[in-house]
N, C-alpha and C positions, 0 to 999 in steps of 0.2 A: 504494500500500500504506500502511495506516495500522494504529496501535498504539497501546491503552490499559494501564496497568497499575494497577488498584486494588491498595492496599491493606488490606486487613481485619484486624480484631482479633477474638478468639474470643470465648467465654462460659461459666460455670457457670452451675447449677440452684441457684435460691433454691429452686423449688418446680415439682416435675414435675406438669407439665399433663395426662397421662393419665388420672389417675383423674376429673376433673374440668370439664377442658377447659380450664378456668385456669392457667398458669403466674408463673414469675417468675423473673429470670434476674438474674446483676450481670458486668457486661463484664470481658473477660482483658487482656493485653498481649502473651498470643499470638500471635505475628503468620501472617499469611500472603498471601503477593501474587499475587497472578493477572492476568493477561495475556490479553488477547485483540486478535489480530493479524486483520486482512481482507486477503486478493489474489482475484483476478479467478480466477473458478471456480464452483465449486459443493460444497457439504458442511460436515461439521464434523468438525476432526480434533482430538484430545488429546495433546498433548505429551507426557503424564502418567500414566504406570500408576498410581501409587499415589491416584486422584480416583475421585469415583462414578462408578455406572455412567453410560455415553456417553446413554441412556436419558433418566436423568433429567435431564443439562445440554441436551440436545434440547429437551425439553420446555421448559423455562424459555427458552431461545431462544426459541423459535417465539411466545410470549406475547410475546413483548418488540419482536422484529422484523420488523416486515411481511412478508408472505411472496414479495411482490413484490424485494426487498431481497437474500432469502436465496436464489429461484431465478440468482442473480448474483453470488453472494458464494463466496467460501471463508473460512471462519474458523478461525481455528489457537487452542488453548487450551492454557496452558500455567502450571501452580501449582506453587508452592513452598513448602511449609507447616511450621511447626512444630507444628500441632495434628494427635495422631497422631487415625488415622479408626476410626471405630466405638468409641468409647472415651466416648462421652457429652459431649464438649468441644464439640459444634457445628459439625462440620465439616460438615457436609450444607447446614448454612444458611448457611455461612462462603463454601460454593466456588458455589453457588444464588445468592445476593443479591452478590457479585462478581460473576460472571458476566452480571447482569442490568445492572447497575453500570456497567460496562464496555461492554455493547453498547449502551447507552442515552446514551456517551457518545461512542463511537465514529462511530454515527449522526444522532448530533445528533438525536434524538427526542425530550426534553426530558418526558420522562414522568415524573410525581410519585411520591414515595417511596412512597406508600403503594401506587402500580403495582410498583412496582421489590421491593417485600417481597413483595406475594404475588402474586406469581411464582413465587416460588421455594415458596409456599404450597402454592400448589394444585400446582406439579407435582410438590411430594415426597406428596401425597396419592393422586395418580394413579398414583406410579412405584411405590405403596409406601414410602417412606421414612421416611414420620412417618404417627403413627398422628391426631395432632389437627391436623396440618399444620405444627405449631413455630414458628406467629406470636411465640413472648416469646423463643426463639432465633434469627431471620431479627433479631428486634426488640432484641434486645440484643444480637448485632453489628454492629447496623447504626449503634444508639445509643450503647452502652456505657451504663456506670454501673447503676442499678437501674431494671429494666423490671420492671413488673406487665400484665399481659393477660388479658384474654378470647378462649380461641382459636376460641373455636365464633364470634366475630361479628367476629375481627380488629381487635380494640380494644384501644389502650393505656388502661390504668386508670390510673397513674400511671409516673410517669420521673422521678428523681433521680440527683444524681451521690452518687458513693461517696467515702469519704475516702481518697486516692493516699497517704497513707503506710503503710494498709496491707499484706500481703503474702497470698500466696495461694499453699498449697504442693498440689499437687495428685500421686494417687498410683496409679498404674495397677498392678495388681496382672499378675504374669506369667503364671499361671494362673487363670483365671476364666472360665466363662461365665454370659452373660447369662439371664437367667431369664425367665419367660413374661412378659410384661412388663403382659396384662390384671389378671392376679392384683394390681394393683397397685388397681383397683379396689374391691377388697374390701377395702380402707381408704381410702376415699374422704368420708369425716367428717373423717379427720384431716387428711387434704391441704385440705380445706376450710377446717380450721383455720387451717392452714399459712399457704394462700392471704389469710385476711382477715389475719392478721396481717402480712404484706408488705404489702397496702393502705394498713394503717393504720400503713406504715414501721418496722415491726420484723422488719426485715428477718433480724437475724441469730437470734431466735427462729423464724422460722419456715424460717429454713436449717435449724438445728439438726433441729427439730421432724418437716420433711423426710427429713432424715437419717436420724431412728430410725423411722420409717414405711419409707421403703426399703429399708432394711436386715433387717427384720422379715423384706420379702420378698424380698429380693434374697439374703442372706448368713445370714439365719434368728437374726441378733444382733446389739446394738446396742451389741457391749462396742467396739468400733472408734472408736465415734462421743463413747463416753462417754468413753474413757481420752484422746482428741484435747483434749475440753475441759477434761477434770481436768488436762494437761499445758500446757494457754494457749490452745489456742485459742477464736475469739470464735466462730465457729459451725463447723460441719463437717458434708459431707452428700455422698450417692452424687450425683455430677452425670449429669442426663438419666434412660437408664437404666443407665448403669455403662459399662462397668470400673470409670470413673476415681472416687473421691474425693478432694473438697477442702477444704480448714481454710483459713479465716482467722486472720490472726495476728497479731500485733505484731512487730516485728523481733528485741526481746529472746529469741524464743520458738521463732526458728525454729529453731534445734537440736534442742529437745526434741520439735518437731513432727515433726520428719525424725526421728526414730529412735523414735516412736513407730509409725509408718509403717514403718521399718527390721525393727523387732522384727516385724511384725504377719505379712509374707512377703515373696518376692522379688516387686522390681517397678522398676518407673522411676517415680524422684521429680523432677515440674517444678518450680523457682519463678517465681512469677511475680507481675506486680501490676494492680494495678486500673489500668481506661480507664474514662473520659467522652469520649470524641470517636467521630467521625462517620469513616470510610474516607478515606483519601487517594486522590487522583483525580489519574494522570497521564498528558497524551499525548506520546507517543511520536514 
């Protein structure tokens, strides 16, 4: 019996890739660990109610590990997360590129990252999960820091790290739901915007910029995003496609961020801070 356990860090939306196929993402400090244990058997089980469906972490195995491997194996899965699920944080690419992580090194396969991201690509494409497959989310936990992508060709366009004395307050709202999330098309100039301007490293213009395009459609106003910056923060924007929004800040600031956010409805408020590194990798 043997046992790995990655650990992974999350991500927000510089720039939602839907309308587009382009995204851009800047790494969390998030955490969440996953595990993946092998005994003599056959299957896959989840330790874990609150993971995606069993569906889509199949998938992403099966690209990963011989099939010769798996009629022999039993594999047991099991996560710990601080990034809540369906919330726009990246969990889908956070427990996908773990998973992939994990049995890639549990088997000694020794398969390149760019196997090991889309993997979890193309089976959240398959399963349904993502609508562009979430190449700059799989890509900015897997990297951290600021990722720019192309997700129609699975290209990173650029990768820098962010500045860690930032702060990152992120704010899930208790009632909300999520809106059609095509409609986000019908401003796909501005996402474009968006987009070149994270290329060309203004990054936190084209969060912002992000933000009030979102919001347009998601929340039908952009007094959220405005009153976040008129109170400090350096950009703030719907990360993915919602719940959650999040502000960058300076530490003097985060008071007034958090009660901006206080006033706006009931919700849970994260803090958190920026990452540049890569998963931690251990066996067990």
């Amino acid at each position: 019996m043997s046992e790995v356990r990655v650990l992974m860090n999350g991500a927000i939306s510089i720039v939602n890739a839907i309308a587009t196929g382009k995204g851009a993402t800047l790494g969390t400090s998030l955490k969440t660990s996953i595990s993946v244990r092998s005994s003599s058997g056959e299957g896959i089980l989840l330790g874990t109610k609150n993971v995606h469906n069993s569906k889509f972490l199949e998938l992403v195995i099966k690209q990963i590990v011989p099939s010769n491997i798996l009629k022999n194996t039993k594999l047991h899965i099991s996560v710990d997360s601080e990034v809540p699920i369906g919330s726009g944080l990246k969990s889908s690419s956070i427990f996908s590129t773990g998973v992939a992580i994990a049995c890639n090194k549990l088997f000694k396969l020794k398969l390149s990252e760019s196997k090991l991201l889309c993997a979890g690509v193309n089976a959240s494409l398959r399963a349904g999960v993502s609508m562009t497959g979430a190449y700059d989310d799989a890509c900015g936990c897997y990297y951290g820091g600021f990722i720019v992508t192309n997700n129609i060709k699975n290209k990173i366009i650029k990768s820098e790290k962010c500045n860690q004395q930032l702060s990152i307050v992120i704010f899930i709202p208790k009632h909300h739901t999520r809106k059609h999330v095509r409609s986000l098309q019908k401003l796909d100039f501005i996402f474009h915007k968006a987009w070149l301007l994270a290329k060309n490293s203004n990054y936190w213009n084209a969060m912002t910029l992000n933000g009030m395009a979102t919001s347009l459609i998601f929340n039908s106003s952009p007094d959220l995003i405005i009153s976040l910056i008129e109170k400090g923060a350096i950009a703030a924007s719907t990360s993915g496609n919602g719940t959650a929004i999040a502000a960058i800040t300076k530490q003097q600031n985060l008071t007034a961020i958090k009660n901006v956010f206080k006033s706006y409805c009931d919700g849970q408020i994260l803090l958190t801070c920026i990452n540049n590194n890569k998963p931690q990798i251990n066996e067990l």
